[in-house]
Wavefront OBJ file of the C-alpha trace (Angstrom):
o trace
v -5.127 5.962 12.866
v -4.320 6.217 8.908
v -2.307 3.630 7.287
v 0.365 4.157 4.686
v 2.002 1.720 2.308
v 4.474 2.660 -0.152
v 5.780 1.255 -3.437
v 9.057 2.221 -2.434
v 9.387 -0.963 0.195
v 9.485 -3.467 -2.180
v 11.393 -4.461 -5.343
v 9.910 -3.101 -8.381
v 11.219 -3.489 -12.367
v 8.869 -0.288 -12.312
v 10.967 1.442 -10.089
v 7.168 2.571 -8.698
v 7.181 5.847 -5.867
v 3.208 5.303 -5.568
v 2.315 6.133 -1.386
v -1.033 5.255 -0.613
v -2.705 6.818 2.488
v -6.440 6.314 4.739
v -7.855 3.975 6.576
v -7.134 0.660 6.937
v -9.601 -0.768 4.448
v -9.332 1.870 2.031
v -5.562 1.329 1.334
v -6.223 -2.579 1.424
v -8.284 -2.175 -1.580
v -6.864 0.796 -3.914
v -3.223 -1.543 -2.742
v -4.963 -4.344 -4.150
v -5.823 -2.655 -7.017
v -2.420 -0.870 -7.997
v -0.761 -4.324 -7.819
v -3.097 -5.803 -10.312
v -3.249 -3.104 -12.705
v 0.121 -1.952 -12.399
v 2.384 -4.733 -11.256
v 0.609 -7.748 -12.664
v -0.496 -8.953 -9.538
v -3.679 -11.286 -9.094
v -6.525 -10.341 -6.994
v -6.357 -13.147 -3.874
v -7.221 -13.331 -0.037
v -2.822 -13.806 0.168
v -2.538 -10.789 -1.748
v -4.651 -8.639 0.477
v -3.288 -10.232 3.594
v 0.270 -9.217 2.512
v -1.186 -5.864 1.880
v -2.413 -5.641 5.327
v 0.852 -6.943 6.801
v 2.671 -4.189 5.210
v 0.811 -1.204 6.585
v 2.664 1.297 8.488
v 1.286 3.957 10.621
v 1.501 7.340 8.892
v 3.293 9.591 10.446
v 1.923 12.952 11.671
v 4.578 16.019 12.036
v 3.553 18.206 14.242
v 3.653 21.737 13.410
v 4.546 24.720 16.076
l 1 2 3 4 5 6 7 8 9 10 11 12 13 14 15 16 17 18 19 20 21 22 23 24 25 26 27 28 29 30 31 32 33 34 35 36 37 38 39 40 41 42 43 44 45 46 47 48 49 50 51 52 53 54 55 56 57 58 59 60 61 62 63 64
């Protein structure tokens, strides 16, 4: 199943609307990287694990 996360969820002075979408692993790392380069975030395991903790499952609409 494809994971989500989106800027939206947390507190931003950005006020970012980023929504990152794939698997697992793939939205661990571009996460990882939009919080460094955008938010000023640093790189760590804790950083990554947060990441991972805040995955949702995307949701699929079904068309008819």
């Amino acid at each position: 199943m494809r994971k989500v996360i989106d800027c939206r969820d947390f507190p931003s002075e950005t006020d970012c609307t980023l929504a990152i979408t794939g698997q697992e692993d793939e939205v661990v790392k571009a996460a990882a990287e939009h919080a460094v380069s955008v938010h000023g975030h640093t790189d760590s395991k804790e950083l990554r694990d947060q990441i991972r903790a805040s995955l949702k499952d995307e949701l699929v609409l079904q068309h008819t």
